[in-house]
mmCIF file of the N, C-alpha and C atoms, coordinates in Angstrom:
data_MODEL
# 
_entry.id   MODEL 
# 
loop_
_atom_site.group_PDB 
_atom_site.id 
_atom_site.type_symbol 
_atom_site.label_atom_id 
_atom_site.label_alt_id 
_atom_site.label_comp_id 
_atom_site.label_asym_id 
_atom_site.label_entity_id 
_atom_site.label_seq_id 
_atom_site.pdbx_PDB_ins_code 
_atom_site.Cartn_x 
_atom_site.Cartn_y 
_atom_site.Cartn_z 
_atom_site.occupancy 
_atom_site.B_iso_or_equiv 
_atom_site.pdbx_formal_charge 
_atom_site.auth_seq_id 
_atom_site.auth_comp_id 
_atom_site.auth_asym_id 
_atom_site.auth_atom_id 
_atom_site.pdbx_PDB_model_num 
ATOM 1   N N  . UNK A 1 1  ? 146.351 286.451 -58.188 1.00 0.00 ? 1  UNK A N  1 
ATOM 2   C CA . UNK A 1 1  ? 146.601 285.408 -59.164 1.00 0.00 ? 1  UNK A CA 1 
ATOM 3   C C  . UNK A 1 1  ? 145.318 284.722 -59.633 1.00 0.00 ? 1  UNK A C  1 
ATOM 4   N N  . UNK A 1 2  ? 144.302 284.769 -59.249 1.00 0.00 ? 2  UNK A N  1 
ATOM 5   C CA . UNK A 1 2  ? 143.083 284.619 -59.078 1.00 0.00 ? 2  UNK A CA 1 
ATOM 6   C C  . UNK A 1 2  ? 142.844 283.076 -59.039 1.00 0.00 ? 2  UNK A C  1 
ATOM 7   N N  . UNK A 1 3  ? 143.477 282.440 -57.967 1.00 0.00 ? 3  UNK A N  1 
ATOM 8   C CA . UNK A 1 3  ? 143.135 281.548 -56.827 1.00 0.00 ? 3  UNK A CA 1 
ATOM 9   C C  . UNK A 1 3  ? 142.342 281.763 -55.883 1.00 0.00 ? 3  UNK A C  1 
ATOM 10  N N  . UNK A 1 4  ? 141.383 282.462 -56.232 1.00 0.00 ? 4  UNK A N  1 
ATOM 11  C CA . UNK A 1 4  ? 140.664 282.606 -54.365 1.00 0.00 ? 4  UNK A CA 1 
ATOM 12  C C  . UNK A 1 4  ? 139.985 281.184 -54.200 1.00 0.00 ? 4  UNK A C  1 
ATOM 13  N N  . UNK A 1 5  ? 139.583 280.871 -55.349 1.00 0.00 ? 5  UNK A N  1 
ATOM 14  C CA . UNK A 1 5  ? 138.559 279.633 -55.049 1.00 0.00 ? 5  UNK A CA 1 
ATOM 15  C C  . UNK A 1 5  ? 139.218 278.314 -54.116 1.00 0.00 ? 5  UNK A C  1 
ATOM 16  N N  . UNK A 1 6  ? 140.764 278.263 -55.132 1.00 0.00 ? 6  UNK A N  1 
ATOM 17  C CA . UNK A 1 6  ? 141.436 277.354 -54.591 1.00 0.00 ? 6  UNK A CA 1 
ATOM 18  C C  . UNK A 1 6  ? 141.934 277.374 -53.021 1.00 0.00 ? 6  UNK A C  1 
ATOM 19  N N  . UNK A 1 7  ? 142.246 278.395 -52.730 1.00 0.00 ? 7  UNK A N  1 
ATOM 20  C CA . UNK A 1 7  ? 142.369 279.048 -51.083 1.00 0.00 ? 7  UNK A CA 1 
ATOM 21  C C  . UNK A 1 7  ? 141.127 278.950 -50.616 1.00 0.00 ? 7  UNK A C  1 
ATOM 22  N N  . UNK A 1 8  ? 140.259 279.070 -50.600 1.00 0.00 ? 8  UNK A N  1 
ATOM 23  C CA . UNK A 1 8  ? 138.911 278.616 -50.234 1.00 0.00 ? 8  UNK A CA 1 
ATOM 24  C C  . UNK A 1 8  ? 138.373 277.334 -49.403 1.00 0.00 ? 8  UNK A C  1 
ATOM 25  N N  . UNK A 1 9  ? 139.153 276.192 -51.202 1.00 0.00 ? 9  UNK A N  1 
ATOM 26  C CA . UNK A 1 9  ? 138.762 275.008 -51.364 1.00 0.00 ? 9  UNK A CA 1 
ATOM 27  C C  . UNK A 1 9  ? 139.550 273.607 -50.244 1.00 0.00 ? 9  UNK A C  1 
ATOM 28  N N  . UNK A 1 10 ? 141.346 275.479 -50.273 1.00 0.00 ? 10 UNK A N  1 
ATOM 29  C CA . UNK A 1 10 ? 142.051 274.595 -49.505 1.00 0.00 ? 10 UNK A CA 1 
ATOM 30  C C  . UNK A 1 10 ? 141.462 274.639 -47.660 1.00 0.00 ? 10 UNK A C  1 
ATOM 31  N N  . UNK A 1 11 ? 141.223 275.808 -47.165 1.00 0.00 ? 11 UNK A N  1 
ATOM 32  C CA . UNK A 1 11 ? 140.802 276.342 -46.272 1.00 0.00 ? 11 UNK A CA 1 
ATOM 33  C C  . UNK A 1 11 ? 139.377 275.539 -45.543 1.00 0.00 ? 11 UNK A C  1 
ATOM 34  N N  . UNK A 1 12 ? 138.907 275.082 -46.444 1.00 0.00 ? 12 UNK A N  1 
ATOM 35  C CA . UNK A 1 12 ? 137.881 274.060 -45.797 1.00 0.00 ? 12 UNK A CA 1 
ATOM 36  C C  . UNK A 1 12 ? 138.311 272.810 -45.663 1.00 0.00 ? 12 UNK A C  1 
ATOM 37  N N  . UNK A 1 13 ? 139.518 272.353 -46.921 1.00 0.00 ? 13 UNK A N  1 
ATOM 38  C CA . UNK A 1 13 ? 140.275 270.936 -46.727 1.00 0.00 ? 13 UNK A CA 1 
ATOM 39  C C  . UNK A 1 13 ? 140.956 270.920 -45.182 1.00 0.00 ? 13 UNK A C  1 
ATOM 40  N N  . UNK A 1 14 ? 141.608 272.165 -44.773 1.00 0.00 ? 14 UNK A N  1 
ATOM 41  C CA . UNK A 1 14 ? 142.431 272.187 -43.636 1.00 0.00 ? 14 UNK A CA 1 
ATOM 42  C C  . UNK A 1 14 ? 141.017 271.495 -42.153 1.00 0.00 ? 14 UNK A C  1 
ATOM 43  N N  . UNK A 1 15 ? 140.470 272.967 -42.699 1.00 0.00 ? 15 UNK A N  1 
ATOM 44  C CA . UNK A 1 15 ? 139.356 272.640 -41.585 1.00 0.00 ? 15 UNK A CA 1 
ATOM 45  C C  . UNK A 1 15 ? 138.882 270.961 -41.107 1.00 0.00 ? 15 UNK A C  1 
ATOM 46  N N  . UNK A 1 16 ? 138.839 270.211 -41.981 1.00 0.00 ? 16 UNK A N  1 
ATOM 47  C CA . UNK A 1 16 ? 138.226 268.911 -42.029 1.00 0.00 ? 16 UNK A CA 1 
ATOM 48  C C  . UNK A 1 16 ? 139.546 268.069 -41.962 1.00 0.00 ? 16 UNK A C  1 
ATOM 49  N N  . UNK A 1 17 ? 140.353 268.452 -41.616 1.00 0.00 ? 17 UNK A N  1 
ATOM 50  C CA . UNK A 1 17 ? 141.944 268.283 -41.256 1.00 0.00 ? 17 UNK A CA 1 
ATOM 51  C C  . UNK A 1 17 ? 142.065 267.247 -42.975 1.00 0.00 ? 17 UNK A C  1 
ATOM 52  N N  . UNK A 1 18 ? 141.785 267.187 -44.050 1.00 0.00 ? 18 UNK A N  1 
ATOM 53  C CA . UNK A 1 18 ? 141.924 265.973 -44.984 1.00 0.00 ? 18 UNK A CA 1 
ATOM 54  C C  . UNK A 1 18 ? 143.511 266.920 -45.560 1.00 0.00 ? 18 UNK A C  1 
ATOM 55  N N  . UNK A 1 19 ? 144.474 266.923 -44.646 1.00 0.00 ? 19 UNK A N  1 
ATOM 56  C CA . UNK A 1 19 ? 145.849 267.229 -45.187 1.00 0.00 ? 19 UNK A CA 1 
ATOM 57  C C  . UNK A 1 19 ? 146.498 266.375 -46.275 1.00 0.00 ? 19 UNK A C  1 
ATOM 58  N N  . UNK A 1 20 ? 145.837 264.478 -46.361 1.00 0.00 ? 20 UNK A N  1 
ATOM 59  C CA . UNK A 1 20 ? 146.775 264.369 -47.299 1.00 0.00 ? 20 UNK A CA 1 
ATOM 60  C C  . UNK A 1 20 ? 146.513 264.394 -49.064 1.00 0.00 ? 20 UNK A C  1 
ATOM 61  N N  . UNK A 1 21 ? 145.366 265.213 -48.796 1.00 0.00 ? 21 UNK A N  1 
ATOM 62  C CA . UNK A 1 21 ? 144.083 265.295 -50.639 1.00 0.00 ? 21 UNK A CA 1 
ATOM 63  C C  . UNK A 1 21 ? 144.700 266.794 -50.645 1.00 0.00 ? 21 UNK A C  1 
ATOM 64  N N  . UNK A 1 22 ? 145.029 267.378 -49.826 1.00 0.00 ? 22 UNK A N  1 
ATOM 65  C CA . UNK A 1 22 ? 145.727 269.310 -50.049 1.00 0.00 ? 22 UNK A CA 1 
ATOM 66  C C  . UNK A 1 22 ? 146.313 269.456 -51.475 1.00 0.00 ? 22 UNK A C  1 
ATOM 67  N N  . UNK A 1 23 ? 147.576 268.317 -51.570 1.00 0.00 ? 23 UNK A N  1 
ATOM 68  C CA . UNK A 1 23 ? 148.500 268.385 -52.617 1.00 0.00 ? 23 UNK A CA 1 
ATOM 69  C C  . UNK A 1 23 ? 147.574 268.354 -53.921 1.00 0.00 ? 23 UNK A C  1 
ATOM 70  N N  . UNK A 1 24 ? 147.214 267.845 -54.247 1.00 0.00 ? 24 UNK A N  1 
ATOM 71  C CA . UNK A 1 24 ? 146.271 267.625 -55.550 1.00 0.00 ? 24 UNK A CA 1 
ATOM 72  C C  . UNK A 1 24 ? 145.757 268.447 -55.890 1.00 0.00 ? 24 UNK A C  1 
ATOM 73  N N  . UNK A 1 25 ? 145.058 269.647 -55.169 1.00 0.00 ? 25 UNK A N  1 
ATOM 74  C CA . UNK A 1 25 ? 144.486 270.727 -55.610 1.00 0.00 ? 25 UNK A CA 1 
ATOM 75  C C  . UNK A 1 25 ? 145.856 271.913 -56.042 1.00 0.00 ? 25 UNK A C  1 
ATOM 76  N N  . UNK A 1 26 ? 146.856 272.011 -55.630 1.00 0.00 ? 26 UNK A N  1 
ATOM 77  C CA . UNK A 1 26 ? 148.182 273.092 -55.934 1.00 0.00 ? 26 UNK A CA 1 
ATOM 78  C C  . UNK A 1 26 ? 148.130 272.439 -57.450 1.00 0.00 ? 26 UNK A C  1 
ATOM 79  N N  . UNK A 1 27 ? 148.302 273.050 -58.271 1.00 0.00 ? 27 UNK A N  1 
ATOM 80  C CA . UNK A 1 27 ? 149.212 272.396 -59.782 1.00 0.00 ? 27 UNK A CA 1 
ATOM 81  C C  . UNK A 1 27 ? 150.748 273.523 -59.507 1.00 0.00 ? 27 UNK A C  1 
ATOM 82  N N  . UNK A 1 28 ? 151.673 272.766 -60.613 1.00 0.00 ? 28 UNK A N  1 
ATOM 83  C CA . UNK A 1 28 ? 152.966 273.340 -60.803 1.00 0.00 ? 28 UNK A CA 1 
ATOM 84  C C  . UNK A 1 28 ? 152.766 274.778 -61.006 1.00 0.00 ? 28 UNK A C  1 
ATOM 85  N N  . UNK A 1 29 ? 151.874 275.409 -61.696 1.00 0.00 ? 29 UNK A N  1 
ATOM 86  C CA . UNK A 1 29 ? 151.872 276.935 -61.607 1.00 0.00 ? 29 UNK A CA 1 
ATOM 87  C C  . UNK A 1 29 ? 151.575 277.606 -60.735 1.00 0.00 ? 29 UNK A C  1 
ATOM 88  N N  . UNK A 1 30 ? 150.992 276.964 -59.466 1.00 0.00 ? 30 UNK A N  1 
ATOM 89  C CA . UNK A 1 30 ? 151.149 277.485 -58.096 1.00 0.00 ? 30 UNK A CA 1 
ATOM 90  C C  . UNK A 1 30 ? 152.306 277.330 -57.371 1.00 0.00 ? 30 UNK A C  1 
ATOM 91  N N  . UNK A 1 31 ? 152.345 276.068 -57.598 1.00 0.00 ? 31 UNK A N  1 
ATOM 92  C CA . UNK A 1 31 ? 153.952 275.422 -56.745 1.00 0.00 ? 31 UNK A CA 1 
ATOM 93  C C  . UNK A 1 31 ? 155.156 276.491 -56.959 1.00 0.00 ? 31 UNK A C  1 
ATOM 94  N N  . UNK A 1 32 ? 155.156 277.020 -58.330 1.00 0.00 ? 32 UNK A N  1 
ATOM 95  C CA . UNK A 1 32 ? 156.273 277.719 -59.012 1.00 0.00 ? 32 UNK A CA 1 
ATOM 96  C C  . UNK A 1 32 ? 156.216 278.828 -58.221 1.00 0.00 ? 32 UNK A C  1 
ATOM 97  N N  . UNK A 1 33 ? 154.930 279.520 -58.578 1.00 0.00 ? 33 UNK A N  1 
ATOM 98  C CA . UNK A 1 33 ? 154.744 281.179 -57.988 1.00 0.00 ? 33 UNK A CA 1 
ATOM 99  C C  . UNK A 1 33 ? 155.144 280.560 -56.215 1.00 0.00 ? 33 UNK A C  1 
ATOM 100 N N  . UNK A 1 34 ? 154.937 280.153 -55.680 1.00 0.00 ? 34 UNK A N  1 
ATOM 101 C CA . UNK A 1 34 ? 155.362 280.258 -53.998 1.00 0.00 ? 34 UNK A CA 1 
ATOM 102 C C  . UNK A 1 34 ? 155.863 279.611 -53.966 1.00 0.00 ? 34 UNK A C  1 
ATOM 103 N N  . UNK A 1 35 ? 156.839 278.933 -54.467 1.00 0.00 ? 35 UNK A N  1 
ATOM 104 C CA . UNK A 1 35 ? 158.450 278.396 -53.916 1.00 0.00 ? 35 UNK A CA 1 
ATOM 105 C C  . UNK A 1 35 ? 159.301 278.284 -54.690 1.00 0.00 ? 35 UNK A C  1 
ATOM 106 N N  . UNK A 1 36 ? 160.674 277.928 -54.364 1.00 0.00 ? 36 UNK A N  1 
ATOM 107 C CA . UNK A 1 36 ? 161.912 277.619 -55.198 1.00 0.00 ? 36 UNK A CA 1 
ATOM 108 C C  . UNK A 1 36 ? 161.535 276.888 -55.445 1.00 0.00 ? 36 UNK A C  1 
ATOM 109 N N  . UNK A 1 37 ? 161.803 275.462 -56.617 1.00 0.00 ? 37 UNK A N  1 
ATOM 110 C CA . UNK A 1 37 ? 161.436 274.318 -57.025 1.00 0.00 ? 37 UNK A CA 1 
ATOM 111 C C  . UNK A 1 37 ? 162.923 274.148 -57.843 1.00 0.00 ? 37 UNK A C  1 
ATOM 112 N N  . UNK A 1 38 ? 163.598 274.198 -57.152 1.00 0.00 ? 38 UNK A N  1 
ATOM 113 C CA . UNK A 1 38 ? 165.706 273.529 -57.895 1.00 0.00 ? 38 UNK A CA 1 
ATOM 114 C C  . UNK A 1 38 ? 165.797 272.682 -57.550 1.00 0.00 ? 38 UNK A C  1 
ATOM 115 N N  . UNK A 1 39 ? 166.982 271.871 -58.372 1.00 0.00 ? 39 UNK A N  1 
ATOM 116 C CA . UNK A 1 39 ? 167.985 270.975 -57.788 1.00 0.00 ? 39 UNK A CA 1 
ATOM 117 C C  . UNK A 1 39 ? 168.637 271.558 -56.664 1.00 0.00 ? 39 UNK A C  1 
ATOM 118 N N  . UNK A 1 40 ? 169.090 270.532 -55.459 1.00 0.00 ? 40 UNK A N  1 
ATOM 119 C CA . UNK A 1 40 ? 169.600 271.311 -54.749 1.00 0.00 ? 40 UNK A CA 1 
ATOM 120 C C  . UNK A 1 40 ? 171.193 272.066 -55.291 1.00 0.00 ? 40 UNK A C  1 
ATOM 121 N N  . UNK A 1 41 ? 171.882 271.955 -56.246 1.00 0.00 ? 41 UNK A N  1 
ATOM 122 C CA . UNK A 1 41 ? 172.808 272.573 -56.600 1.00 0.00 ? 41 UNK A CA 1 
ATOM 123 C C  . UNK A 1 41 ? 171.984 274.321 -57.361 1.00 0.00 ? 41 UNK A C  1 
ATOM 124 N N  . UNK A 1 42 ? 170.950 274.234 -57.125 1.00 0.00 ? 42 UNK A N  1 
ATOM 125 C CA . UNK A 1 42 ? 170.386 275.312 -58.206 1.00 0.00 ? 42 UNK A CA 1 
ATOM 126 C C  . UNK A 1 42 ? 169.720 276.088 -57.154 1.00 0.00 ? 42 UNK A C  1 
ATOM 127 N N  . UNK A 1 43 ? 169.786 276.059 -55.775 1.00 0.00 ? 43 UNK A N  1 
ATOM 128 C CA . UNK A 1 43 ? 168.774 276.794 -54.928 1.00 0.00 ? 43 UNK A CA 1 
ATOM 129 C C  . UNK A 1 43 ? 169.596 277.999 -54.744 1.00 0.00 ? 43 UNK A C  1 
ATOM 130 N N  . UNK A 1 44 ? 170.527 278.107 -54.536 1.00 0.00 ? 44 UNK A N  1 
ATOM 131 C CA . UNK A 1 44 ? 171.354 279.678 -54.359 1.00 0.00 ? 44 UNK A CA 1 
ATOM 132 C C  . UNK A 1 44 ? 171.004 280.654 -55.328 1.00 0.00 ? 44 UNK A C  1 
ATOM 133 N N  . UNK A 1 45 ? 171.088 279.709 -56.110 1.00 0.00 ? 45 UNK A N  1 
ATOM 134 C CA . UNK A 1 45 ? 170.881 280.747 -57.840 1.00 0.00 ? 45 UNK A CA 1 
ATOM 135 C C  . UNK A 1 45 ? 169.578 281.067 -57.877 1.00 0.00 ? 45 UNK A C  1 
ATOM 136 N N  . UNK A 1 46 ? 168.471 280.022 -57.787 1.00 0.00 ? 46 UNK A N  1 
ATOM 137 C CA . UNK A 1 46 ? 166.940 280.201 -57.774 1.00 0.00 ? 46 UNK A CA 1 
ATOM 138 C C  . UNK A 1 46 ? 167.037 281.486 -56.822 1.00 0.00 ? 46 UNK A C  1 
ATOM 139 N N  . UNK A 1 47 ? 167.273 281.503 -55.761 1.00 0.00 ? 47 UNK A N  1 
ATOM 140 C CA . UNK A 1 47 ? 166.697 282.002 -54.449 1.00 0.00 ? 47 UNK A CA 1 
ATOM 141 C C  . UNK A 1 47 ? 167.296 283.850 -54.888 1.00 0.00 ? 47 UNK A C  1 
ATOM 142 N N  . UNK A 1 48 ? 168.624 283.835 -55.099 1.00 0.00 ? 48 UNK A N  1 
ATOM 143 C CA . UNK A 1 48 ? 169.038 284.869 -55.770 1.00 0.00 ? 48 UNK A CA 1 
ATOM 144 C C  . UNK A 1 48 ? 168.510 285.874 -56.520 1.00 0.00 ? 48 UNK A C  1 
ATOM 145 N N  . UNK A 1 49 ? 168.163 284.960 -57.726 1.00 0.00 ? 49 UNK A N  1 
ATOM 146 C CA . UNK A 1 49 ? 167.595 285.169 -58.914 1.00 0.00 ? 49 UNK A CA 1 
ATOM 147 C C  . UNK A 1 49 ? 165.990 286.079 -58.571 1.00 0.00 ? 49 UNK A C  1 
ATOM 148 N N  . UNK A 1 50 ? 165.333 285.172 -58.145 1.00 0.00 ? 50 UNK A N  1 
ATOM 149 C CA . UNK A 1 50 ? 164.278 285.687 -57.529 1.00 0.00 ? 50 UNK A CA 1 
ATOM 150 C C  . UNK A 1 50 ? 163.723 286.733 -56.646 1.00 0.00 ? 50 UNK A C  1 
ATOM 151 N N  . UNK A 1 51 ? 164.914 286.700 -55.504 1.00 0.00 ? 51 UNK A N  1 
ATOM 152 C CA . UNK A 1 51 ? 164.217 287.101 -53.947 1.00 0.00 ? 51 UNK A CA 1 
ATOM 153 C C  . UNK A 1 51 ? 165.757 288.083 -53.884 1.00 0.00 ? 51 UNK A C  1 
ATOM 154 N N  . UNK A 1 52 ? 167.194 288.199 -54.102 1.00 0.00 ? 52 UNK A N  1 
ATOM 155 C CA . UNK A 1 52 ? 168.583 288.758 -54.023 1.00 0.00 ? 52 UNK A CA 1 
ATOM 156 C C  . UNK A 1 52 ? 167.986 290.220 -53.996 1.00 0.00 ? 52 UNK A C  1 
ATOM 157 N N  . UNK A 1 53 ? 167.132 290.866 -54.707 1.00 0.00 ? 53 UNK A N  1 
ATOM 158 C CA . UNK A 1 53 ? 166.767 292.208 -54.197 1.00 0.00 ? 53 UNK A CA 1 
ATOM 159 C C  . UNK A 1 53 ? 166.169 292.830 -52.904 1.00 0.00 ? 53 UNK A C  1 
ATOM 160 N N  . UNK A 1 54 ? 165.936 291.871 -52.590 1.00 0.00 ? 54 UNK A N  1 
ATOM 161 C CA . UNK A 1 54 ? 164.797 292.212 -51.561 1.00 0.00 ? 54 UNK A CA 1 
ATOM 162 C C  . UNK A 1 54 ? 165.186 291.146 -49.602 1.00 0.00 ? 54 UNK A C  1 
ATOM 163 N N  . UNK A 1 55 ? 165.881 290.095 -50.200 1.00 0.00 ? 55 UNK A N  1 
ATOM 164 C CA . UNK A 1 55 ? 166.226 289.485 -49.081 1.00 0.00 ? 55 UNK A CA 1 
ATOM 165 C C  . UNK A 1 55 ? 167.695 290.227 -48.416 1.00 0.00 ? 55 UNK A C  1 
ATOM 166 N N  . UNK A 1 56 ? 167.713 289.853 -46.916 1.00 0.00 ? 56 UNK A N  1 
ATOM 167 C CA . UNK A 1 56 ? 168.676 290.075 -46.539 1.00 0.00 ? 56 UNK A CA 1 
ATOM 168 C C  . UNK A 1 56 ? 168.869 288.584 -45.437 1.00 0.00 ? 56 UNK A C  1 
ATOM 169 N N  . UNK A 1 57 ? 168.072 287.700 -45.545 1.00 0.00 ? 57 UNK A N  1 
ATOM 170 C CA . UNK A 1 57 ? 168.293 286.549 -44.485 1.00 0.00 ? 57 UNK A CA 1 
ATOM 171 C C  . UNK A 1 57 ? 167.263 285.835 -45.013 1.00 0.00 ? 57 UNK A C  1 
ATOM 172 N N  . UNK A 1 58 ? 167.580 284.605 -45.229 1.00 0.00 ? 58 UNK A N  1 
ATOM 173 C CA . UNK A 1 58 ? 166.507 283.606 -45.642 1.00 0.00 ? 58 UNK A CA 1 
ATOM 174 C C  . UNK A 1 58 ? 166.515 282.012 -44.195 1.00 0.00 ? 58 UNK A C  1 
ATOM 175 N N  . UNK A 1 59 ? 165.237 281.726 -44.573 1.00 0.00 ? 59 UNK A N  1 
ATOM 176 C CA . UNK A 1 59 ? 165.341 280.201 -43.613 1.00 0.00 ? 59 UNK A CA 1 
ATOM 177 C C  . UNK A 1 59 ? 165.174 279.423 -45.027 1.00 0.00 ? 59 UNK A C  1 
ATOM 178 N N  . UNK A 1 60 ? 165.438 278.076 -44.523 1.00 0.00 ? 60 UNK A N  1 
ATOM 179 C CA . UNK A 1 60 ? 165.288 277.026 -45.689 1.00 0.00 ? 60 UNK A CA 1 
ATOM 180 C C  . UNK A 1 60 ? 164.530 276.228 -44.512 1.00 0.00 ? 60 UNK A C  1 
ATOM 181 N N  . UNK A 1 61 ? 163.378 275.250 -45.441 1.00 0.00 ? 61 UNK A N  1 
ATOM 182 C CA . UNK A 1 61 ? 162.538 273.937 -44.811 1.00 0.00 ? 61 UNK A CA 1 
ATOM 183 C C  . UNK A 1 61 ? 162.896 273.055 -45.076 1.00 0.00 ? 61 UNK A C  1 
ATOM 184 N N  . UNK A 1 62 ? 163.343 272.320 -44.932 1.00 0.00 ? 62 UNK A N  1 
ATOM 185 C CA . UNK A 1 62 ? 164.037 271.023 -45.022 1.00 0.00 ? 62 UNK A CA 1 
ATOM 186 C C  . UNK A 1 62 ? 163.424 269.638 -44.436 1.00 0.00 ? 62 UNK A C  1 
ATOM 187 N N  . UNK A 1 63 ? 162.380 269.628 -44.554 1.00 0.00 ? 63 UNK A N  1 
ATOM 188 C CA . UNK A 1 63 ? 161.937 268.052 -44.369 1.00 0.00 ? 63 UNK A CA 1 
ATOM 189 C C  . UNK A 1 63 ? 162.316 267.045 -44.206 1.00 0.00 ? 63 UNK A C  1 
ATOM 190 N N  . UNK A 1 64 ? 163.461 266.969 -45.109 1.00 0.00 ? 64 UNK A N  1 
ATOM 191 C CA . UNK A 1 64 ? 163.913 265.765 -45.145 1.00 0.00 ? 64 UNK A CA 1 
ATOM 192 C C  . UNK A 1 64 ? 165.653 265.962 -44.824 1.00 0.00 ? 64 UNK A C  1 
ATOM 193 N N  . UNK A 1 65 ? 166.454 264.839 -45.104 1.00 0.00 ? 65 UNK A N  1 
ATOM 194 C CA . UNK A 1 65 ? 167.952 264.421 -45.233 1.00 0.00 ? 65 UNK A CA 1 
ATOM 195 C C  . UNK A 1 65 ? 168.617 265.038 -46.294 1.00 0.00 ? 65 UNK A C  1 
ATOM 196 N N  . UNK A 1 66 ? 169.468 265.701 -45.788 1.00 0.00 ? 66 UNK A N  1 
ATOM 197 C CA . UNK A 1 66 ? 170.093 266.640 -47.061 1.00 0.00 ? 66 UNK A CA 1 
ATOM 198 C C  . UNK A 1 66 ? 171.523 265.936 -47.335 1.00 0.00 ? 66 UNK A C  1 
ATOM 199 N N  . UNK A 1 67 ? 172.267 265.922 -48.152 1.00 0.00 ? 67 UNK A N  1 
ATOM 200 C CA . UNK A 1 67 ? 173.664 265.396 -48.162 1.00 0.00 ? 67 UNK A CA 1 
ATOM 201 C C  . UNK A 1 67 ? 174.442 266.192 -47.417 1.00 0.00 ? 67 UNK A C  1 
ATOM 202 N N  . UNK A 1 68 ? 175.625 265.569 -46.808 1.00 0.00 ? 68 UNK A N  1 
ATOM 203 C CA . UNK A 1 68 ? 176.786 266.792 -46.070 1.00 0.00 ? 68 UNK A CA 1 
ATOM 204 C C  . UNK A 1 68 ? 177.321 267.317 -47.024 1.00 0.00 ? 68 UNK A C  1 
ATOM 205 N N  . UNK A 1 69 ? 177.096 269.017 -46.757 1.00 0.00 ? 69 UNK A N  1 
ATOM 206 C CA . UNK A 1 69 ? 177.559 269.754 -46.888 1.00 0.00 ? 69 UNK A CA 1 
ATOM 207 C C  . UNK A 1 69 ? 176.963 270.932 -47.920 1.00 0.00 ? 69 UNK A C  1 
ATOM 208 N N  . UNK A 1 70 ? 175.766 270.505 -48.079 1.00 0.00 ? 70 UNK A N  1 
ATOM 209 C CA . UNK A 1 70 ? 174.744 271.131 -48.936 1.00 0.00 ? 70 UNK A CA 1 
ATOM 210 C C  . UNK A 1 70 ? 174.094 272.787 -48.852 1.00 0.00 ? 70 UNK A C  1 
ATOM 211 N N  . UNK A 1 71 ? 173.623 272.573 -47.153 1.00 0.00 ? 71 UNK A N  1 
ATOM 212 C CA . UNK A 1 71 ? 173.543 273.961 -46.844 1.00 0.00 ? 71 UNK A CA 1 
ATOM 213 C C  . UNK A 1 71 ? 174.563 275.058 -46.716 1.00 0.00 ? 71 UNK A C  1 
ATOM 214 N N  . UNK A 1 72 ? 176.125 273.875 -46.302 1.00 0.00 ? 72 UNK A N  1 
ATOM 215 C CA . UNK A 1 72 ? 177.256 275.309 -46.360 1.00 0.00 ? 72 UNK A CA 1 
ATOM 216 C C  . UNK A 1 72 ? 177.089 275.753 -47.721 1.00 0.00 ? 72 UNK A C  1 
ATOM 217 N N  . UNK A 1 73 ? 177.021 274.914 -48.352 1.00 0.00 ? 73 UNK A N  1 
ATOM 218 C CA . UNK A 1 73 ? 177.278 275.285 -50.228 1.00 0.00 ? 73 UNK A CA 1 
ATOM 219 C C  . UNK A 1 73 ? 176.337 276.649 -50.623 1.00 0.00 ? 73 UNK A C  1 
ATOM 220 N N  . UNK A 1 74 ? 175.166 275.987 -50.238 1.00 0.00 ? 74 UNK A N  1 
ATOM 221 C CA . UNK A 1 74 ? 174.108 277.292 -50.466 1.00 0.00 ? 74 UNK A CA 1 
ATOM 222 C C  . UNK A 1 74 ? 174.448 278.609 -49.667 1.00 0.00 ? 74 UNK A C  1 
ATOM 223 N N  . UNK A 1 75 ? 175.118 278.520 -48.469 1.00 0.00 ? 75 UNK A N  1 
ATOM 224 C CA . UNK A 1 75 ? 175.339 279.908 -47.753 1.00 0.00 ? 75 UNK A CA 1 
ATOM 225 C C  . UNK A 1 75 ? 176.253 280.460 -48.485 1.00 0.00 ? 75 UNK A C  1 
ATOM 226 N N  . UNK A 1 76 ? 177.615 279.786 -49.138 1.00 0.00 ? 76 UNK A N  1 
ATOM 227 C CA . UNK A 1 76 ? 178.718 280.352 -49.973 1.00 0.00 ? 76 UNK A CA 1 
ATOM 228 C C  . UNK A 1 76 ? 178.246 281.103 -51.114 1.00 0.00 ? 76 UNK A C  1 
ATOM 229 N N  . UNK A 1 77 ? 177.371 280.068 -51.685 1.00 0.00 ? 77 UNK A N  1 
ATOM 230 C CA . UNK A 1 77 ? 176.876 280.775 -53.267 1.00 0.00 ? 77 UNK A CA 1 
ATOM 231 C C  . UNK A 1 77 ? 175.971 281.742 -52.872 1.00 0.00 ? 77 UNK A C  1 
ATOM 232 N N  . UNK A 1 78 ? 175.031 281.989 -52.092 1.00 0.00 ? 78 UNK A N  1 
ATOM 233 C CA . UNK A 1 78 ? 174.450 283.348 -51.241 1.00 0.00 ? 78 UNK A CA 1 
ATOM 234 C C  . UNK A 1 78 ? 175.149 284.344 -50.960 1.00 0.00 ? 78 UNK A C  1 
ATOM 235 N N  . UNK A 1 79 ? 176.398 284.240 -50.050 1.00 0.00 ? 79 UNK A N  1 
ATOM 236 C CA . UNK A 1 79 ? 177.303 285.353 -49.920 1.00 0.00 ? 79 UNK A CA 1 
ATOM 237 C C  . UNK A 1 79 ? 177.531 285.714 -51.174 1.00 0.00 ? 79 UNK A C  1 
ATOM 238 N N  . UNK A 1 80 ? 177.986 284.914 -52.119 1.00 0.00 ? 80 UNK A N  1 
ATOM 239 C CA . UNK A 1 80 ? 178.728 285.572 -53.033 1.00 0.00 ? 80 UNK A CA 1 
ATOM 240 C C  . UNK A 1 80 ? 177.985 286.777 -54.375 1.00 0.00 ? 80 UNK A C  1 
ATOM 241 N N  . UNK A 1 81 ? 176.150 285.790 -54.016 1.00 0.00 ? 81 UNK A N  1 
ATOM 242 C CA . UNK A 1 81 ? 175.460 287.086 -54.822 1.00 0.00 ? 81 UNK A CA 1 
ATOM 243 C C  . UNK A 1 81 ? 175.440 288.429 -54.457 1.00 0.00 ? 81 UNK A C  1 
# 
């Protein structure tokens, strides 16, 4: 994609542990290429859309508080692709 610099730039940020200046260097056209970026009603479909050829089991990261019943939702709309 010809990020090396930025992998580089990040790779010395890690080193010097400055984790919370990391974000600033990604822009949205990185963010996009390596992750889903949905609503959570839109991640089945994203994830599908994208990865449904090639996946057979996914993990999700979840950081944070999800509403009940969010991840069953996403496993349903998964099965069903």
């Amino acid at each position: 994609h010809g990020w090396q610099d930025v992998g580089l730039t990040l790779a010395d940020m890690a080193k010097a542990k400055r984790w919370d200046e990391m974000a600033a260097v990604i822009d949205d056209e990185m963010l996009h290429t390596f992750a889903i970026v949905a609503d959570p009603d839109d991640v089945a479909n994203s994830l599908a859309g994208r990865y449904g050829h090639l996946l057979t089991r996914v993990s999700l990261s979840l950081p944070y508080p999800v509403r009940d019943g969010l991840l069953a939702s996403i496993v349903a709309a998964l099965k069903q692709e």
